[in-house]
mmCIF entry with sequence, helices, sheets and N, C-alpha, C, O atoms, coordinates in Angstrom:
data_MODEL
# 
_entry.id   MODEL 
# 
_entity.id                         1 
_entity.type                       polymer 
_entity.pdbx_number_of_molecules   1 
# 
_entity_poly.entity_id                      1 
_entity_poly.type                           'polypeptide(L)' 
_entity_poly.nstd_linkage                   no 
_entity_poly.nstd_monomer                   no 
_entity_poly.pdbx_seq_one_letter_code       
;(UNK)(UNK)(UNK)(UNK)(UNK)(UNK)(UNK)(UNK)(UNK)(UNK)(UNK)(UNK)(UNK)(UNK)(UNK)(UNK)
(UNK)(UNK)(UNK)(UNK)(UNK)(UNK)(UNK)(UNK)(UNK)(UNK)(UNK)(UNK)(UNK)(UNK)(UNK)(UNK)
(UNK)(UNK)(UNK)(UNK)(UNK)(UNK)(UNK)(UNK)(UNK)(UNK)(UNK)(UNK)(UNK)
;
_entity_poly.pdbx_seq_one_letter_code_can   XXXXXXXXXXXXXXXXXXXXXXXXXXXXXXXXXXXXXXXXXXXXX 
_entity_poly.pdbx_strand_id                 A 
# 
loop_
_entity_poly_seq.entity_id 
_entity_poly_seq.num 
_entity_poly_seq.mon_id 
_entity_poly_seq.hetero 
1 1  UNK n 
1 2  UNK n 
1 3  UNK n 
1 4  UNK n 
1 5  UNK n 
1 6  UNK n 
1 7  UNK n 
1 8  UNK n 
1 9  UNK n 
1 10 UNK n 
1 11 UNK n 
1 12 UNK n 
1 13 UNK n 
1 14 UNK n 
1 15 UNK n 
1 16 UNK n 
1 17 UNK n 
1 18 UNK n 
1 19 UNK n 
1 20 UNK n 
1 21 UNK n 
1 22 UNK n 
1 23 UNK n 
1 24 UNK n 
1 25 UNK n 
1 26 UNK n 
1 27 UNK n 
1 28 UNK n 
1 29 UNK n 
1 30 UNK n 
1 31 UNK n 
1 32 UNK n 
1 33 UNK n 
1 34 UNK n 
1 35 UNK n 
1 36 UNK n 
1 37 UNK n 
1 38 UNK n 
1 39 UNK n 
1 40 UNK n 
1 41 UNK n 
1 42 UNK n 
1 43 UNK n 
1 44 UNK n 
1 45 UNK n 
# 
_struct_asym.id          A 
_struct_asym.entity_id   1 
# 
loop_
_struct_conf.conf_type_id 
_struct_conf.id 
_struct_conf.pdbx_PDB_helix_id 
_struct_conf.beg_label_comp_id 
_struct_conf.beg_label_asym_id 
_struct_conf.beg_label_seq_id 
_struct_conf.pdbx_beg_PDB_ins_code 
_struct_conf.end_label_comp_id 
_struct_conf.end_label_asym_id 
_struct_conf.end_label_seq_id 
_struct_conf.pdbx_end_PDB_ins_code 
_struct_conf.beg_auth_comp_id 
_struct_conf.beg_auth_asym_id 
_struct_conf.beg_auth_seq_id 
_struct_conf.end_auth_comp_id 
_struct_conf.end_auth_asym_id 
_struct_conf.end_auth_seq_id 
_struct_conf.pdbx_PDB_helix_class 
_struct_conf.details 
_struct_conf.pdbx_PDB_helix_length 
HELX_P HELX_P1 AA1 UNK A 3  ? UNK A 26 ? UNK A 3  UNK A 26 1 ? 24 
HELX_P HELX_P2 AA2 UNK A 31 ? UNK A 39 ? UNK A 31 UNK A 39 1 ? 9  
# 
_struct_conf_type.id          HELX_P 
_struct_conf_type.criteria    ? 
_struct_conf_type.reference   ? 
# 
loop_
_atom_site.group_PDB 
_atom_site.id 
_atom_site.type_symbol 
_atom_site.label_atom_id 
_atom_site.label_alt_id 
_atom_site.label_comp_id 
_atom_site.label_asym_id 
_atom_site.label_entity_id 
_atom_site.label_seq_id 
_atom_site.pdbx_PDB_ins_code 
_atom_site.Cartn_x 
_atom_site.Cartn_y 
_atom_site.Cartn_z 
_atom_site.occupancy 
_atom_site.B_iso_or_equiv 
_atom_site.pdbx_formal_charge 
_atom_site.auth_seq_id 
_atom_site.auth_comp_id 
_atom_site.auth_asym_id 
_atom_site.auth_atom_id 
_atom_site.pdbx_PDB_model_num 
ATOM 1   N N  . UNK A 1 1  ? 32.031 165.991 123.325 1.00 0.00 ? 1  UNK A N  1 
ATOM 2   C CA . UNK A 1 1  ? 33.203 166.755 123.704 1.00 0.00 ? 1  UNK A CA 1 
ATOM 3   C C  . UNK A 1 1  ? 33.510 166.481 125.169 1.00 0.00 ? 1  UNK A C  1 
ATOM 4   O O  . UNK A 1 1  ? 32.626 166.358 126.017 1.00 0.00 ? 1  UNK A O  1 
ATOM 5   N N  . UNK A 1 2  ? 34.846 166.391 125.426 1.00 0.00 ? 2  UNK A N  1 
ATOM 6   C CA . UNK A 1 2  ? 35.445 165.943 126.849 1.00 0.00 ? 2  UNK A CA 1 
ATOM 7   C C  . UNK A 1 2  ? 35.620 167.007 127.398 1.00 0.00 ? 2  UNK A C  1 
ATOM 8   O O  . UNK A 1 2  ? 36.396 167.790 126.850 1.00 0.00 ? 2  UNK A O  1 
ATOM 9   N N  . UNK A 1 3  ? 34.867 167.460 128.849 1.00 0.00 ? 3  UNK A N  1 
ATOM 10  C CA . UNK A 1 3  ? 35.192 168.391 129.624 1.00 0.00 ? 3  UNK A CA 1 
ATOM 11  C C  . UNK A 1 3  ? 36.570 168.769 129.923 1.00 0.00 ? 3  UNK A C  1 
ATOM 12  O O  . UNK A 1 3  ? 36.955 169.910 130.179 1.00 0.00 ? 3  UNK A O  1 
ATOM 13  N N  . UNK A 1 4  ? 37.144 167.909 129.877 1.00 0.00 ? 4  UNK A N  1 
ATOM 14  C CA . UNK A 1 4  ? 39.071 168.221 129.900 1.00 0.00 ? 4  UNK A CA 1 
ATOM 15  C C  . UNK A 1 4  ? 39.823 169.127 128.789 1.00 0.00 ? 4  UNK A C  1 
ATOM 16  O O  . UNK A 1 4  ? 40.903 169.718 128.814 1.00 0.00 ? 4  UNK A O  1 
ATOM 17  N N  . UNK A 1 5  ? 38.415 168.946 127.414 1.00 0.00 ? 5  UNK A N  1 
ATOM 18  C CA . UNK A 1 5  ? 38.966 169.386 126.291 1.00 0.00 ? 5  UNK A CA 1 
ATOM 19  C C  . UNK A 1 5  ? 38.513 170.843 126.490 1.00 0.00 ? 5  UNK A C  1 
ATOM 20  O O  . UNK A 1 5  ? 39.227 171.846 126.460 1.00 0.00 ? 5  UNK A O  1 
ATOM 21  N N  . UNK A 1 6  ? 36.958 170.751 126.737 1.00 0.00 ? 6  UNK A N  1 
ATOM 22  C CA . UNK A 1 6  ? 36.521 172.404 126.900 1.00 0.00 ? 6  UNK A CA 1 
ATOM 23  C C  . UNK A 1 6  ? 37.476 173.342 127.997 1.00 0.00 ? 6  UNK A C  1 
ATOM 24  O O  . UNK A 1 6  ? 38.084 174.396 127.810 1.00 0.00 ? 6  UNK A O  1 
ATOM 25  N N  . UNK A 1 7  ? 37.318 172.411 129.314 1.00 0.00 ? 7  UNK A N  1 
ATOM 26  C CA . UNK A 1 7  ? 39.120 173.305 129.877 1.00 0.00 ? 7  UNK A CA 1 
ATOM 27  C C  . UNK A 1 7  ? 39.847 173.867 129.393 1.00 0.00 ? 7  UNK A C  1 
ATOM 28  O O  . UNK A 1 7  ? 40.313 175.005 129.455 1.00 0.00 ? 7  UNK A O  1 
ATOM 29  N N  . UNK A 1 8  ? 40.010 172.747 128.689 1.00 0.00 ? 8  UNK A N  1 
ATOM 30  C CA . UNK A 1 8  ? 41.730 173.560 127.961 1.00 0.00 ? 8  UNK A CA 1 
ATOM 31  C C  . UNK A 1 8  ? 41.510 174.426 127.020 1.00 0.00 ? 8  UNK A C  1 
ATOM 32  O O  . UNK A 1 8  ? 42.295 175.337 126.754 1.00 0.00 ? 8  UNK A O  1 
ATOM 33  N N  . UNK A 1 9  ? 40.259 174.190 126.342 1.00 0.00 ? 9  UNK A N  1 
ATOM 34  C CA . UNK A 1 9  ? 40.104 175.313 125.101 1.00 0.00 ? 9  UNK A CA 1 
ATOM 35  C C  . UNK A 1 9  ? 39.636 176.793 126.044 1.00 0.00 ? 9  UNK A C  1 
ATOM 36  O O  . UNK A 1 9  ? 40.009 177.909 125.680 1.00 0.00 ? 9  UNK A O  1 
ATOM 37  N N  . UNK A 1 10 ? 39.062 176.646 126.869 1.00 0.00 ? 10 UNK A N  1 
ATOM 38  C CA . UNK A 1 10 ? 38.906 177.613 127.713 1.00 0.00 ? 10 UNK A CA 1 
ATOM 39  C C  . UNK A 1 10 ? 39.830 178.568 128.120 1.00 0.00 ? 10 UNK A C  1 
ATOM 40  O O  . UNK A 1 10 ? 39.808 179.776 127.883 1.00 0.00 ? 10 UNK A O  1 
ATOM 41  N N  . UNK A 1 11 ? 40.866 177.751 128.922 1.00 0.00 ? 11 UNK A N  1 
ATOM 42  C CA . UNK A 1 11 ? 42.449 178.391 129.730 1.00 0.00 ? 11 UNK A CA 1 
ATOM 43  C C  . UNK A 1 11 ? 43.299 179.149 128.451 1.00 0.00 ? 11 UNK A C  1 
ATOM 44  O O  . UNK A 1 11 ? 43.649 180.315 128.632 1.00 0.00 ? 11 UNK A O  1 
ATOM 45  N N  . UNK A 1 12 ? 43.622 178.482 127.173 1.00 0.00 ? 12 UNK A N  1 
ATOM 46  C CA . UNK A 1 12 ? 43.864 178.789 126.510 1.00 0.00 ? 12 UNK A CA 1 
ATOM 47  C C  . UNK A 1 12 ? 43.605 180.025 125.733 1.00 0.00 ? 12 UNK A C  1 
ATOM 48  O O  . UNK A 1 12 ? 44.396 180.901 125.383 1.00 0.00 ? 12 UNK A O  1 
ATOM 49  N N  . UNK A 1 13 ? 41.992 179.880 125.486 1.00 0.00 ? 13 UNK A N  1 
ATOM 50  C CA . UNK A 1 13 ? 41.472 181.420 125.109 1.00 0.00 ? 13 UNK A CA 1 
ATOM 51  C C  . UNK A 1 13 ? 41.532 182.574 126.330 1.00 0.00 ? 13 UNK A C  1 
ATOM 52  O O  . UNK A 1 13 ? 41.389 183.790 126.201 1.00 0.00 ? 13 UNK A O  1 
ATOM 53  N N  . UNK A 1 14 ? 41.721 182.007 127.235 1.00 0.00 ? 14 UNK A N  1 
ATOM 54  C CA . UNK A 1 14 ? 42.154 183.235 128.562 1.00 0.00 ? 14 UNK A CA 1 
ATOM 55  C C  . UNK A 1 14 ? 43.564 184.010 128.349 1.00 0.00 ? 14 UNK A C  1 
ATOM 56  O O  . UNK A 1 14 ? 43.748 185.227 128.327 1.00 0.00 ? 14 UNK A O  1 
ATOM 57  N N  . UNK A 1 15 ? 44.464 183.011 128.204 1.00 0.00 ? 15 UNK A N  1 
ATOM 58  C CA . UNK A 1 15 ? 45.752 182.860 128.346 1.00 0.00 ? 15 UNK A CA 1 
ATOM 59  C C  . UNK A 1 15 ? 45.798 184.326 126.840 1.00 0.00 ? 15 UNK A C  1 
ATOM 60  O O  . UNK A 1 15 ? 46.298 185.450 126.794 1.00 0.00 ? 15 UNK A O  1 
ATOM 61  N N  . UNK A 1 16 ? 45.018 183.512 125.878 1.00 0.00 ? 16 UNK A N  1 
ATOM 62  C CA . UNK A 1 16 ? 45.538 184.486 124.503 1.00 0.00 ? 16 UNK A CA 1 
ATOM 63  C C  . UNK A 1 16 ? 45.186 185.931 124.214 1.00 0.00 ? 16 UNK A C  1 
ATOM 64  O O  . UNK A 1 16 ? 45.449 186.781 123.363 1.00 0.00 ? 16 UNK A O  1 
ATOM 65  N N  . UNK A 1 17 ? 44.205 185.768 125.724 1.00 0.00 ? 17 UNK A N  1 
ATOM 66  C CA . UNK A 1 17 ? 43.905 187.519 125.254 1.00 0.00 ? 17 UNK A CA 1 
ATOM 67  C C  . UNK A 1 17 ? 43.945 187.944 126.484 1.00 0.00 ? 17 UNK A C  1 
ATOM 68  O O  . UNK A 1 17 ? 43.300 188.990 126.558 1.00 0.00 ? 17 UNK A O  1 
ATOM 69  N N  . UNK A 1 18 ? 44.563 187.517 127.872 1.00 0.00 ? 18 UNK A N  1 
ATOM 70  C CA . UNK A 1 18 ? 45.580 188.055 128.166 1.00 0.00 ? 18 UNK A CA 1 
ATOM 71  C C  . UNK A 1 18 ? 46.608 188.454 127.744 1.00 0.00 ? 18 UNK A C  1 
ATOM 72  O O  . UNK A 1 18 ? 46.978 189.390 128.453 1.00 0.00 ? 18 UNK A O  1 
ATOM 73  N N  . UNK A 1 19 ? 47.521 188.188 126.693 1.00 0.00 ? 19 UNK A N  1 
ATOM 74  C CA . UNK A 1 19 ? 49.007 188.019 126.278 1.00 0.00 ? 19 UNK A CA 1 
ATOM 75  C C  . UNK A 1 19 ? 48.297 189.146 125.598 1.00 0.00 ? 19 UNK A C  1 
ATOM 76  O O  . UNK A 1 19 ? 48.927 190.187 125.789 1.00 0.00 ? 19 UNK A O  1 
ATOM 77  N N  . UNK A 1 20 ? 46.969 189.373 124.706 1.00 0.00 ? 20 UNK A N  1 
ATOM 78  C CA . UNK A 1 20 ? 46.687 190.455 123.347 1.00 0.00 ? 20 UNK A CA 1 
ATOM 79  C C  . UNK A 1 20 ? 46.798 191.536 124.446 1.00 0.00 ? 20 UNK A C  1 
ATOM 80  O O  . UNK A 1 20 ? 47.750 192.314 124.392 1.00 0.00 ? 20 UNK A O  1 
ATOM 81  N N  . UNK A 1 21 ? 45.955 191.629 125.369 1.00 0.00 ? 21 UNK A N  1 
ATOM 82  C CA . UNK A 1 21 ? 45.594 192.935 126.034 1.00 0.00 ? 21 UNK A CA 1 
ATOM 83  C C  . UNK A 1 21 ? 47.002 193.458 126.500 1.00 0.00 ? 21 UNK A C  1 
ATOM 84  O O  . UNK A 1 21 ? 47.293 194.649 126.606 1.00 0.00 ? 21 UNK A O  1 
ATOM 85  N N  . UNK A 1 22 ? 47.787 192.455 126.747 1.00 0.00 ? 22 UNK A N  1 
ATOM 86  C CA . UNK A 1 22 ? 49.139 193.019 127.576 1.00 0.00 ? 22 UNK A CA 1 
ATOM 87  C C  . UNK A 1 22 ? 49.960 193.608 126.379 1.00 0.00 ? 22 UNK A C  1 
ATOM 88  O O  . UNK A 1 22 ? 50.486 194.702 126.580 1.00 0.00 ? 22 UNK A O  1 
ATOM 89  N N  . UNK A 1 23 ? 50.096 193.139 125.416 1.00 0.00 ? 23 UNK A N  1 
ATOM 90  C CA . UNK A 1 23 ? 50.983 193.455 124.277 1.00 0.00 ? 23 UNK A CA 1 
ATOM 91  C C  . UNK A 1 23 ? 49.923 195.320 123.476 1.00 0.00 ? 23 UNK A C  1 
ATOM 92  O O  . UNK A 1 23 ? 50.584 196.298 123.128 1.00 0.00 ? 23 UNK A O  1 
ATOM 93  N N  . UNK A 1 24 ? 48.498 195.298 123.401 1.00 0.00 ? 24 UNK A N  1 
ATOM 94  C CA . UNK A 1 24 ? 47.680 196.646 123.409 1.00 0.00 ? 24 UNK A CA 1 
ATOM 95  C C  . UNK A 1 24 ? 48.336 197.568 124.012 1.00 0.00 ? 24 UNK A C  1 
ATOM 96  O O  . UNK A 1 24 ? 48.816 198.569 123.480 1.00 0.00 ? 24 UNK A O  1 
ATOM 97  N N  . UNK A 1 25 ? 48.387 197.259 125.183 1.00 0.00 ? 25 UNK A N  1 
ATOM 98  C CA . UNK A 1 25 ? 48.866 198.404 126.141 1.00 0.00 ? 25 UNK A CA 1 
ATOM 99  C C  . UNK A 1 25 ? 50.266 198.619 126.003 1.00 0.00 ? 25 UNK A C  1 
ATOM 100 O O  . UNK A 1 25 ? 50.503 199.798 125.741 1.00 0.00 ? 25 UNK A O  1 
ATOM 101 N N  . UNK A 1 26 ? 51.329 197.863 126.090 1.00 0.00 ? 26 UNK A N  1 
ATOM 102 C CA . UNK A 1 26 ? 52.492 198.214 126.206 1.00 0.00 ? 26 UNK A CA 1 
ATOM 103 C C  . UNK A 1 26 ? 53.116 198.697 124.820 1.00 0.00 ? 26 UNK A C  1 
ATOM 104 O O  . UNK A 1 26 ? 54.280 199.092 124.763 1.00 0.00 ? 26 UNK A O  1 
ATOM 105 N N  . UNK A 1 27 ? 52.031 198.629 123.372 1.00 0.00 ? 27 UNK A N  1 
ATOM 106 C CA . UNK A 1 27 ? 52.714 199.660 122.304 1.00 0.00 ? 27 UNK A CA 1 
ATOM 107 C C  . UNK A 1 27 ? 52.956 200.607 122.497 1.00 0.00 ? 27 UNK A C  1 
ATOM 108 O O  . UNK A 1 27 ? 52.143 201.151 123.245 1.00 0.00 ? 27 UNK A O  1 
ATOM 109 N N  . UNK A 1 28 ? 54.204 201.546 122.014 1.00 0.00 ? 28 UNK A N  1 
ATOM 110 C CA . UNK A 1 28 ? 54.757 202.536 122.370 1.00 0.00 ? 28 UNK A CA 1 
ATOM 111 C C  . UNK A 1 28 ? 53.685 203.567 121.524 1.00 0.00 ? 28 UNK A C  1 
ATOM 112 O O  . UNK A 1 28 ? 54.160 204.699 121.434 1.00 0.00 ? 28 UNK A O  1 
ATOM 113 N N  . UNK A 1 29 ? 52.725 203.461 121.066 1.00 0.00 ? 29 UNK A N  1 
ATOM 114 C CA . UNK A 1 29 ? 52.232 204.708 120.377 1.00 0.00 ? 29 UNK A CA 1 
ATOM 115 C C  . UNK A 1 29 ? 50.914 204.881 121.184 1.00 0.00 ? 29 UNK A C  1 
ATOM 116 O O  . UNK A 1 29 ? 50.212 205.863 120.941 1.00 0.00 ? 29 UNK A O  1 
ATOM 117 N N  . UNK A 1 30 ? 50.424 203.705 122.420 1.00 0.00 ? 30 UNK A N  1 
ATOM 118 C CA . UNK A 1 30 ? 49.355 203.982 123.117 1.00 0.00 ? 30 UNK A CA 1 
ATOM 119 C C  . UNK A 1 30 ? 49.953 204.859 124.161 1.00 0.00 ? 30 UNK A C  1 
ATOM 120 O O  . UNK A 1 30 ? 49.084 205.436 124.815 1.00 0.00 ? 30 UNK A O  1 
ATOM 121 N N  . UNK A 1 31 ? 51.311 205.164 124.554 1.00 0.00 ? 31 UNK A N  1 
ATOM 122 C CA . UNK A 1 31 ? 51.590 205.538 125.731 1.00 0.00 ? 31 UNK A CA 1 
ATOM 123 C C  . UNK A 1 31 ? 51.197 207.027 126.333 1.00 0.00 ? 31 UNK A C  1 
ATOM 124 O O  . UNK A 1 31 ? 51.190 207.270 127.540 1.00 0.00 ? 31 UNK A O  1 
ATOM 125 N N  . UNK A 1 32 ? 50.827 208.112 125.165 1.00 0.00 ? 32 UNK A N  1 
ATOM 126 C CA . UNK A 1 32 ? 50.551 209.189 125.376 1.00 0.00 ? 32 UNK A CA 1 
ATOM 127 C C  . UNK A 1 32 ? 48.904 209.348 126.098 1.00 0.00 ? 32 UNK A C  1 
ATOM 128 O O  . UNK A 1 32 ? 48.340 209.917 127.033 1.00 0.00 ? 32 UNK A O  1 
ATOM 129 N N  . UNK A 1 33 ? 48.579 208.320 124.822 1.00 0.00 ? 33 UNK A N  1 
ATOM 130 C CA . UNK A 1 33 ? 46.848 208.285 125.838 1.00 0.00 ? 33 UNK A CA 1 
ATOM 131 C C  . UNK A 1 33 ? 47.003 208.125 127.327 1.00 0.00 ? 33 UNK A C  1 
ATOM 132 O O  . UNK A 1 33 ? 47.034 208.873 128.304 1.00 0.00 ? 33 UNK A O  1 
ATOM 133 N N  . UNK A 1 34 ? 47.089 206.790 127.079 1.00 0.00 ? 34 UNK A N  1 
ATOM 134 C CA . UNK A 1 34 ? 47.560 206.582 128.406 1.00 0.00 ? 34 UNK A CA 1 
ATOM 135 C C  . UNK A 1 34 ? 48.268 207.173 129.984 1.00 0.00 ? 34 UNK A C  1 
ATOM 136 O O  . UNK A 1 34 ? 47.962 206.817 131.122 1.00 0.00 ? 34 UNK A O  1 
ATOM 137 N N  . UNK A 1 35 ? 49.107 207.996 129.624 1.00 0.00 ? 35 UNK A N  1 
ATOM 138 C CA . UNK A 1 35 ? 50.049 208.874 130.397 1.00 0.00 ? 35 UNK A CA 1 
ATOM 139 C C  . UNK A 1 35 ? 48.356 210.108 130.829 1.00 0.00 ? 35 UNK A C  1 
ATOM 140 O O  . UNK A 1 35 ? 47.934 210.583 131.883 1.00 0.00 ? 35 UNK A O  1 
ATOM 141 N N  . UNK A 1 36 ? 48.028 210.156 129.841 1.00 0.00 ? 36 UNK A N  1 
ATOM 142 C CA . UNK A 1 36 ? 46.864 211.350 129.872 1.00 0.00 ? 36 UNK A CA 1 
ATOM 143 C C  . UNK A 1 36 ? 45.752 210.741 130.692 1.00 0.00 ? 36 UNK A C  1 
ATOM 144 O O  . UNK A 1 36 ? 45.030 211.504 131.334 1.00 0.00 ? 36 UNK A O  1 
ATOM 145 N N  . UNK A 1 37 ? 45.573 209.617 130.725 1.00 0.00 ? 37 UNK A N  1 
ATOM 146 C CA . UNK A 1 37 ? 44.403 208.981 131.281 1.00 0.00 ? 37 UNK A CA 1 
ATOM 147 C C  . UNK A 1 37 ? 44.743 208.904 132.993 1.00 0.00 ? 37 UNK A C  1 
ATOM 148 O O  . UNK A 1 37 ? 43.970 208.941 133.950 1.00 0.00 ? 37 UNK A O  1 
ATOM 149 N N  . UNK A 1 38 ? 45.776 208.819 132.950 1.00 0.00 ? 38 UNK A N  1 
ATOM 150 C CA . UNK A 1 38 ? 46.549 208.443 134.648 1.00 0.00 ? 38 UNK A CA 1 
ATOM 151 C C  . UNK A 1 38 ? 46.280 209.538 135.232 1.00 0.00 ? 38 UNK A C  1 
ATOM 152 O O  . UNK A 1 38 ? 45.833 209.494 136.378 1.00 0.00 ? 38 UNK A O  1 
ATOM 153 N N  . UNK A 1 39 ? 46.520 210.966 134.483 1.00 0.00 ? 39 UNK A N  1 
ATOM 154 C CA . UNK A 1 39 ? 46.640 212.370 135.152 1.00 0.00 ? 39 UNK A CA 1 
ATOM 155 C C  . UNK A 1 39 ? 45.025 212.715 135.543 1.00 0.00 ? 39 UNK A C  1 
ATOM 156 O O  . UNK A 1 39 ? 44.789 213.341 136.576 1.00 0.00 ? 39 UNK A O  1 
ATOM 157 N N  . UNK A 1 40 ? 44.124 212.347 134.809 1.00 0.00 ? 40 UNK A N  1 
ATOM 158 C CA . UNK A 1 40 ? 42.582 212.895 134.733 1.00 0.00 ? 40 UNK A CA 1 
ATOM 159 C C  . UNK A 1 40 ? 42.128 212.839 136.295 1.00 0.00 ? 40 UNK A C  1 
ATOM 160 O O  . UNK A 1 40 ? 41.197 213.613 136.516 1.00 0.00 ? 40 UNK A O  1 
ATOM 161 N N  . UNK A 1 41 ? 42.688 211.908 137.730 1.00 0.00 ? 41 UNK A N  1 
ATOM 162 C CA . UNK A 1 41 ? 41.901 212.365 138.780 1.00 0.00 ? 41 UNK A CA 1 
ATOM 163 C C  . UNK A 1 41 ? 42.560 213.397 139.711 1.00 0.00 ? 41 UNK A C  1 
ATOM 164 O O  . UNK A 1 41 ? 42.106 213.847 140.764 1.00 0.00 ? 41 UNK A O  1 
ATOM 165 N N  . UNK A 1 42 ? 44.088 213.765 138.913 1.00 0.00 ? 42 UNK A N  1 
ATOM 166 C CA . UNK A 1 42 ? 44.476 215.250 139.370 1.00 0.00 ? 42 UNK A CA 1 
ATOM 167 C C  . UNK A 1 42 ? 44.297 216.100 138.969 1.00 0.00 ? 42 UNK A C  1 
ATOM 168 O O  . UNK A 1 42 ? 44.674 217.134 139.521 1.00 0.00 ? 42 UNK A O  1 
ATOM 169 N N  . UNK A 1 43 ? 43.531 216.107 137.629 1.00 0.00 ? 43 UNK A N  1 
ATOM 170 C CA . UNK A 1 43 ? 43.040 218.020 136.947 1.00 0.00 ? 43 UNK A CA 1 
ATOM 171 C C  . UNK A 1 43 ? 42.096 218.316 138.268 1.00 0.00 ? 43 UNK A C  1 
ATOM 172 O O  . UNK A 1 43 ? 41.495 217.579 139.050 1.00 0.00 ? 43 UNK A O  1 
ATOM 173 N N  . UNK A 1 44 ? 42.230 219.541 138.163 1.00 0.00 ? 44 UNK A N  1 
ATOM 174 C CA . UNK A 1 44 ? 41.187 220.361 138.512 1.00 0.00 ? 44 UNK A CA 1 
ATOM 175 C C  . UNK A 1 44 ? 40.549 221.278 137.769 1.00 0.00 ? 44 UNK A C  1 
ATOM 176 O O  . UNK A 1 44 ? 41.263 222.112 137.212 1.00 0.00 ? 44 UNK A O  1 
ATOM 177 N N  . UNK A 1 45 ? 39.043 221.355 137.574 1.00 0.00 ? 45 UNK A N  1 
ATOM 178 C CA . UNK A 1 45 ? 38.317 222.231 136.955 1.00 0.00 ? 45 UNK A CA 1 
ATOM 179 C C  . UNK A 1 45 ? 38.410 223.510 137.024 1.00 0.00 ? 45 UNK A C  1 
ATOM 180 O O  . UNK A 1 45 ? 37.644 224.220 136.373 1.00 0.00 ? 45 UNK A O  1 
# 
């Protein structure tokens, strides 16, 4: 196997779950968690 090839298979698998994780988060049905998770270091006990 050509190190040029493992590169690219590399960048590639970066690239694709970057794009997954970004597309996770920005579903509209995660947004409530989310919104809730942002607020948690302003509760107070």
């Amino acid at each position: 196997m050509d190190i040029n090839l493992l590169r690219t298979a590399v960048t590639v698998a970066a690239f694709v779950a970057f794009v997954g994780i970004l597309v996770w988060t920005c579903m509209p049905s995660r947004k409530a968690r989310f919104d809730d998770a942002a607020q948690l270091p302003f509760r107070s006990e």
